[in-house]
VEXGUFI-198477 format. One record per residue: x, y, z of N, C-alpha, C, O, CB in turn. Coordinates in steps of 0.2 Angstrom, whole numbers, plus 5000, padded with zeros to 4 digits. Last residue first. Glycine has a CB too. Example, Ala and Ser with C-alpha at 12.3 -4.5 7.8 and 13.67 -1.06 7.14 Angstrom:
<rs>
506449895035506849955036506450005039506750065040507049975029506649725039506249785039506649845039507149835042505749785045
</rs>
This chain:
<rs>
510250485006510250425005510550375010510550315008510350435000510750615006510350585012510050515011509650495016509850625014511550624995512050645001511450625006511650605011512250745001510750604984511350544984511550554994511550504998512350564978510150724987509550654984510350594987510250544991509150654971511050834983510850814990510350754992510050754997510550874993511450804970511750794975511550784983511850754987512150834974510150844964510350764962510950774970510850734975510850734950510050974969509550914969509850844969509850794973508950924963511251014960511051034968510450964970510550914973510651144968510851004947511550974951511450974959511650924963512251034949509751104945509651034948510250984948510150924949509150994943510451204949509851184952509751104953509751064957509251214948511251224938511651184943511051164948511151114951512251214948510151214927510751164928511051144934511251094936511151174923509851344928509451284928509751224928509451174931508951284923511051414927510751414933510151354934509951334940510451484932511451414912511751384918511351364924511151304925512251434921510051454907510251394905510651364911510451324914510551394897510351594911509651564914509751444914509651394918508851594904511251614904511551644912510951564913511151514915511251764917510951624891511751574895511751594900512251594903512651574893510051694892510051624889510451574893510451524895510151634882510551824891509951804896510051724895509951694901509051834893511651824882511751844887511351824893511551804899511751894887510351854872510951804872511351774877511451714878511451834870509651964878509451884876509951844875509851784877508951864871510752064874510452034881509951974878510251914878509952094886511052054861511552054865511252014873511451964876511852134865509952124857509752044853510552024859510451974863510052024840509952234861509352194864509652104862509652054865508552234858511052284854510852264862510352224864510352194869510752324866510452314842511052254843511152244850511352184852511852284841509252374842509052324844509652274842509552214842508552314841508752524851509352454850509252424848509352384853509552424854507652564853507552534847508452534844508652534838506952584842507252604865507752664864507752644854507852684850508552664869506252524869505952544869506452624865506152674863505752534876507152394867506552404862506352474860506252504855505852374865507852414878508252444872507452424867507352474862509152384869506852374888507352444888507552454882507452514879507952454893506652264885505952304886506452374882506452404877505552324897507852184889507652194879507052244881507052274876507252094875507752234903508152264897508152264892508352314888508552254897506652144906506552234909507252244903507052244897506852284921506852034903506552054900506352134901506052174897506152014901507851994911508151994905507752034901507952064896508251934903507152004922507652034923507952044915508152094914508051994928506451864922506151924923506551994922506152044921505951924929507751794919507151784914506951834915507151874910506651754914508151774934508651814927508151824920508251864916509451744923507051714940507351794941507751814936507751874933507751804948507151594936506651634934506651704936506351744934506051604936507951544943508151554935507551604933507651654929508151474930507751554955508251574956508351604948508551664946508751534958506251494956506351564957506851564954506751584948506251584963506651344955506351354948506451444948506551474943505351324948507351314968507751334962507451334954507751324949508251284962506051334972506651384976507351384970507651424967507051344986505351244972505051314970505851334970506051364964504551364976505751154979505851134972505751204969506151214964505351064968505351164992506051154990506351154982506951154980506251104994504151144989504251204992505151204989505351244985504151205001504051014985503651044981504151124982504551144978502651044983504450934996504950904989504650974987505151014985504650824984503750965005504250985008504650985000505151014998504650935015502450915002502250995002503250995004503351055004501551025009502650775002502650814994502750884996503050914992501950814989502650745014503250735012503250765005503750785002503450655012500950765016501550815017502350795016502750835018501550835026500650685007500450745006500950795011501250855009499750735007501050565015501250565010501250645006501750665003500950525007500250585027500950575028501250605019501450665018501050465031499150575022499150635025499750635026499950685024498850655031498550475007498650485013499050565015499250615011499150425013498250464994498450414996498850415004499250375006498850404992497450564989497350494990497650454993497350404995497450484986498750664988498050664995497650604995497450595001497450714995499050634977499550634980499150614985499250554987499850694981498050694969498350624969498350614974497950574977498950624967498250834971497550804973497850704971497650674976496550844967499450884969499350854974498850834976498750814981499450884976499350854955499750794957499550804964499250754966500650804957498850964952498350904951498650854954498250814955498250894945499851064953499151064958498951014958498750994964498651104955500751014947500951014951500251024958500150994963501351054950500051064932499950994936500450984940500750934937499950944932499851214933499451174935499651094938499551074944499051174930501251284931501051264938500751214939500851164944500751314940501251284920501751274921501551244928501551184930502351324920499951344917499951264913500651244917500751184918500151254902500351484921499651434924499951354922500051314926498851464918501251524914501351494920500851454923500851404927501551534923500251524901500951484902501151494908501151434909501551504897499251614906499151544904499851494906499951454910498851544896500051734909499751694913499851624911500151574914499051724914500551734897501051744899500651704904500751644904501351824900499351774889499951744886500251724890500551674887500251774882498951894899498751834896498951784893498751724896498551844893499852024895499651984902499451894901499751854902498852034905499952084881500452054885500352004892500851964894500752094885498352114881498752074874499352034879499251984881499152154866498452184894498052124891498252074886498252014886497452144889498952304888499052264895498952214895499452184896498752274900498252354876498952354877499052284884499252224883499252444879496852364883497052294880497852294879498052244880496752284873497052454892496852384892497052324889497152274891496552384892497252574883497852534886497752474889498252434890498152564891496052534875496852544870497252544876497752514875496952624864495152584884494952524880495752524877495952494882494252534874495852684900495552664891495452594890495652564895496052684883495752774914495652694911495352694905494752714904495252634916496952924912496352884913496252804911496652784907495952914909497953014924497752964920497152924919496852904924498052914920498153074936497753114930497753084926497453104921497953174928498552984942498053024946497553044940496953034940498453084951499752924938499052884941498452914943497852884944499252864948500453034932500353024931499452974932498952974928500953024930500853074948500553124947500153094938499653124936501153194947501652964951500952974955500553024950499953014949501253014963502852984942502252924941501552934945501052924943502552844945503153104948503153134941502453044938501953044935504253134936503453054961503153104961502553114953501953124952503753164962504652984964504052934961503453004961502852984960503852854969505553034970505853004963505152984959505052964953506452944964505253064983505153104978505253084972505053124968505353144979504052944992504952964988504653004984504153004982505452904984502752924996503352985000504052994996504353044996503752945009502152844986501952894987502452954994502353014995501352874988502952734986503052764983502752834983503052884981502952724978502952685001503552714998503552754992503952794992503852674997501652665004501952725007502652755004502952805005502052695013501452564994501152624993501352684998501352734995500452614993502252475000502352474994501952564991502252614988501752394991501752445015502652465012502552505003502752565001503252345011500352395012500552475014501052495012501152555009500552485020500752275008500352305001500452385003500552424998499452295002501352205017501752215013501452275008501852305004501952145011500452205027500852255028501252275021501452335019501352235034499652115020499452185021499852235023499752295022498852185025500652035022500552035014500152105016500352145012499951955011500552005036501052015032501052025025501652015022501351975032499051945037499252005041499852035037499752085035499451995049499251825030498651875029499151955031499451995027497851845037500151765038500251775031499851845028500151895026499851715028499451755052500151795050500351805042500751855041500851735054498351695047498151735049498851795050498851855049497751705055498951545043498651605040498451665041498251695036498251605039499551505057500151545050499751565043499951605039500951465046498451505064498851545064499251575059499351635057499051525067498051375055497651445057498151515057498251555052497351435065498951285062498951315054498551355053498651385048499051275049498951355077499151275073499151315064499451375062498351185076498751435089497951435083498251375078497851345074497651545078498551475104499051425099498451405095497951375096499451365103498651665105498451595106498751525101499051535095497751605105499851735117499651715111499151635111499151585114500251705108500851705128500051725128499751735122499151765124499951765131501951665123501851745125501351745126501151805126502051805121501351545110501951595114501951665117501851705113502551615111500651485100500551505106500851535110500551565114500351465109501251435089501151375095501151415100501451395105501751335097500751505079500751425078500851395084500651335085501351405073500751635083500251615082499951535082499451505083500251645076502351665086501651665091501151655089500751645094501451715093502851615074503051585082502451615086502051585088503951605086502051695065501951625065502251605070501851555073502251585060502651825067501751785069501751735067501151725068501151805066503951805062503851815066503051795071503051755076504051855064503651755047503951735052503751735060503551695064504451745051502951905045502551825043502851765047502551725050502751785032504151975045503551985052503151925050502851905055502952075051505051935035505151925043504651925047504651895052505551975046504251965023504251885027504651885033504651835037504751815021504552085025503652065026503451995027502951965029503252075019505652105023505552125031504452105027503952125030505952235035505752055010506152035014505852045021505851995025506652055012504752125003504652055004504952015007504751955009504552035000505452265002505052245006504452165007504052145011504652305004506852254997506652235004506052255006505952265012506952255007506552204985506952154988506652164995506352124999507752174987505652294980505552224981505652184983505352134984505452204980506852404979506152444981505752344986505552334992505652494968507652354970507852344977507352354981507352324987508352394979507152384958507252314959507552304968507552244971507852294953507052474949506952484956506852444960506452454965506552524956506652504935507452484938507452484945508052494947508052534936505452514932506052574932506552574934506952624936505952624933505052364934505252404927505452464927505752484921504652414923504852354948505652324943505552344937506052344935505852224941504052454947504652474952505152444949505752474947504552454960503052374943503052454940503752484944503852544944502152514942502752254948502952264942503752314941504352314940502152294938502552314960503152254960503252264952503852284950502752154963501252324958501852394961502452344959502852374955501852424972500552204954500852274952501052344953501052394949500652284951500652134965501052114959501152164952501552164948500752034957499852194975500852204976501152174969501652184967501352144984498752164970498952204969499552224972499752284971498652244969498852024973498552034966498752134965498852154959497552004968499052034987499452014982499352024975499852014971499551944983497852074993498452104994498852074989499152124987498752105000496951934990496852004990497752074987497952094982496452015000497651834996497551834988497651904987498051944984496851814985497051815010497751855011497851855002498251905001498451805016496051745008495751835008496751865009496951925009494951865018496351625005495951654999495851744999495651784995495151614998497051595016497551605013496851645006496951695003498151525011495751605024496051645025496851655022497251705024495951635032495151475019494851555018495351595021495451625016493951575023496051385019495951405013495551485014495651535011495451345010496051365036496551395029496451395025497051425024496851385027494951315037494951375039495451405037495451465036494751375044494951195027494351225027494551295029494551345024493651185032496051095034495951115027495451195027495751245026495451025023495551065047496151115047496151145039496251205039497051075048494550965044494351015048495051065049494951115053494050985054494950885034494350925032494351005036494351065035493650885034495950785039496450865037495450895037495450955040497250865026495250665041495650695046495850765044495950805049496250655048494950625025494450655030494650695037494350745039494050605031496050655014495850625021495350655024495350715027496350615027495150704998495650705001495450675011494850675013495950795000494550674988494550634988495250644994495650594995494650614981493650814984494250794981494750724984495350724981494550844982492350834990492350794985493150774979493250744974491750834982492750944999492550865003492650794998492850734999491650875005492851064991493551014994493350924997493650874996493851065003491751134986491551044984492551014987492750954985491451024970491951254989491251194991491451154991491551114996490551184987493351294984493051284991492451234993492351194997492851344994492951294970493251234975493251224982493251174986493851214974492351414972492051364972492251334972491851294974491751364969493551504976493051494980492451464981492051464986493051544982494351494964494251454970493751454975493651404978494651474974493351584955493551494953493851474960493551424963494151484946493451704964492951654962492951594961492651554964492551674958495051724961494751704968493951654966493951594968494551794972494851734946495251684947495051654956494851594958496251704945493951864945494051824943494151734947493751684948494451854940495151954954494351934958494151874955494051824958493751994957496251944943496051904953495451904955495151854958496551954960495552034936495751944934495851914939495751854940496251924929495152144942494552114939494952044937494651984937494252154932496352174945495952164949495452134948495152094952495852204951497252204933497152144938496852134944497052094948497652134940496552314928496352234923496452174930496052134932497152204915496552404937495952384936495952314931495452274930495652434933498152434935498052394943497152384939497152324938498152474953498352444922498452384923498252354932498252294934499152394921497852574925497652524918497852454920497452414918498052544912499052634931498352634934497852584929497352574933498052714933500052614923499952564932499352564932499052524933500352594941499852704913499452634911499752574919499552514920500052594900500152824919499352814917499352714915498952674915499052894908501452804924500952814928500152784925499752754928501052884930501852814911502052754915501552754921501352694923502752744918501452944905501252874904501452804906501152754905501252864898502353004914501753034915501252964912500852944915501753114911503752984908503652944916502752954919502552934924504252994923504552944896503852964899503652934906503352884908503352944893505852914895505652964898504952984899504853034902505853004897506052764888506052844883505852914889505652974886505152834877506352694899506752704892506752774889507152814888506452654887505052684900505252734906506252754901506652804901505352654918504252634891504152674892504352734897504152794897503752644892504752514894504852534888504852604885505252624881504452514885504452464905505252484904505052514898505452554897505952414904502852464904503552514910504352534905504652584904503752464919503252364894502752414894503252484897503552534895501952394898503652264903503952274894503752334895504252364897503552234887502452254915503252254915503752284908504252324909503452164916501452194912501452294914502152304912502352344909501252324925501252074910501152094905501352174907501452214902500452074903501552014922501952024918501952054915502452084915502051994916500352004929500352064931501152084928501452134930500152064938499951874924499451914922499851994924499552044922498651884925500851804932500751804927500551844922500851864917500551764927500351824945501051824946501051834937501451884935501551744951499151754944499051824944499651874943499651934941498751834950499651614942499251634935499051734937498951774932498351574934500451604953500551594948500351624942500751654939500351564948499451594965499751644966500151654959500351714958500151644973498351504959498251574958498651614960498451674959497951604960499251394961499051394953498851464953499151504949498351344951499551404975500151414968499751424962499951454958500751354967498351364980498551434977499151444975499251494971498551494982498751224980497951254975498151294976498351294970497151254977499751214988499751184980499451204977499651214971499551134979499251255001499851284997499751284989499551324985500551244999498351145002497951245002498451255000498351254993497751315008499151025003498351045000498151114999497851124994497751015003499851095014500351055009499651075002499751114998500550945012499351105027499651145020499751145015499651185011500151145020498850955027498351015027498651085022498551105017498051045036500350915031499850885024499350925024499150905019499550805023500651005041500951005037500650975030500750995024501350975040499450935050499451025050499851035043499551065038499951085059500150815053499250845051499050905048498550915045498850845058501250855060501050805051500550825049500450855044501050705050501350995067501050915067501250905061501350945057500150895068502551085071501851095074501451005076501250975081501451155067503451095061503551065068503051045073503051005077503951115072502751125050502851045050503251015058503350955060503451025043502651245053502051225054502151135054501751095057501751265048503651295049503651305056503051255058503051225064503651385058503951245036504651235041504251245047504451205052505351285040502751305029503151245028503551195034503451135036503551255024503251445032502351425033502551335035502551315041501651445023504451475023504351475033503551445036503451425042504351585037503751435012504351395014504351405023504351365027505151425010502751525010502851485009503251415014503051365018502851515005503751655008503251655015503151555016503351525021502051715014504651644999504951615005504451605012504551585017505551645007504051664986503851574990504151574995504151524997504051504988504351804986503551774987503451704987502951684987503051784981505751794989505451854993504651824992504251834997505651934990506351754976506351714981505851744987505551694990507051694984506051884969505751834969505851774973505251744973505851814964507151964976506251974977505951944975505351954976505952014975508151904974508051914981507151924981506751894985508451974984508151924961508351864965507951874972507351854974509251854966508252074960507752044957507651974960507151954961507852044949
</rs>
């Protein structure tokens, strides 16, 4: 579960590192499209929570025929709330000119935003296979496919970002276009696997012959939402700092996009035991343990609480150590 949550900001982080070799210019252009889609890679990362309780609850008890019918319930809500959430960007796209940001980044800003808004696509529904795999315990299933999907994102970023091999040198273009491309691979990984393994037969067969109700929607929905918004608010004014931020220059905007990226990484780590805490209280809900249940939140708490703590032990010490 760690691994696969560090696995959706480490495209991020390689985009960051390769691209700040590239220019400052290219790096504070990132820095502005990263920021704005954390809020939607976030609020959909949020909304595709809600499947998660449900599954385990549901896989708890062996119904593996209704775990299948409410993925399919839950892939139509999140598609309709990413398309949603895409539209609200793709009307800040118009008015980017009017965010007060350098006029030097307009022209790198502009063609990266469209092509991180169409790599959205694929992710809005990996965040529901992703659900429905860690909710039947299948937590390795996401390790590695976001693992070798940020290798090949790597990968097309040395040839895309500076041209190598005859390639063209397309600068942060590029590492959209390698994003793009890796996220689509990552969407295929997901559906090839589950449709070839046989363990996943009894959910397929569920997907197929399930139907989209009003009563599993909203099941989904009741729990999706709640969840969104609160990472949404968690996220947002990190968004808004960076329209600040851009005020005051391209230099500055990218010394943030390195603080921001690197700050993800120990917000993921805890936030994986969270995700993780919640497939097991899902599980004993679902068997109606509930001395185990209350045992793992207990358990969830002092793992989460440590972890947030040496995160930032880790921060304060390497703030003194380059000083």
């Amino acid at each position: 579960m760690l691994l696969g949550q560090l696995g959706v900001i480490i495209t991020g982080f390689a985009d960051t590192v390769m691209v700040g070799r590239y220019s400052t210019q290219a790096l504070a252009s990132a820095s502005f499209v990263n920021s704005m889609f954390t809020l939607m890679t976030i609020l959909c990362m949020g909304y595709s929570y809600g499947l998660t309780p449900i599954v385990s609850a549901l896989f708890a008890r062996g119904d593996e025929k209704r775990v299948g019918e409410m993925v399919k319930n839950s892939m139509v809500l999140n598609s309709v709330f990413g398309l949603l959430v895409g539209l609200f960007m793709l009307v800040i796209y118009f008015f980017i000119e009017n965010l007060g940001q350098p006029d030097e980044l307009l022209p790198t800003i502009k063609p990266y935003y469209i092509i991180v808004l169409l790599s959205m696509v694929p992710i809005v529904l990996i965040n529901v296979l992703r659900q429905f795999t860690d909710g039947i315990g299948q937590t390795q299933v996401s390790m590695w496919i976001l693992t070798l999907g940020n290798l090949l994102n790597i990968v097309g970023n040395y040839f895309l970002i500076y041209g190598v091999c005859g390639f063209p040198e397309w600068g942060l273009f590029g590492a959209g276009i390698s994003t793009l491309f890796a996220r689509i691979m990552m969407l295929m990984g997901y559906v090839a696997w589950i449709m070839i393994a046989k363990r996943y037969k009894s959910y397929v067969r569920g997907y197929r012959e399930g139907f989209v109700k009003r009563s599993s929607m909203k099941a989904v929905n009741n729990n999706s939402w709640p969840v969104s918004m609160q990472m949404g608010m968690e996220t947002g004014i990190f968004t808004f700092a960076t329209i600040l931020v851009g005020w005051l220059g391209s230099d500055y905007l990218a010394a943030y996009q390195v603080v921001l990226v690197l700050s993800t990484f120990g917000f993921m780590v805890y936030y994986s035991f969270g995700a993780s805490m919640a497939i097991k209280v899902a599980n004993f809900d679902g068997l109606g343990d509930i001395e185990q249940l209350k045992l793992s939140v207990k358990a969830g708490y002092h793992i989460i609480l440590g972890c947030a703590l040496l995160a930032s032990l880790i921060f304060i010490w390497f703030i003194r150590h380059f000083e």
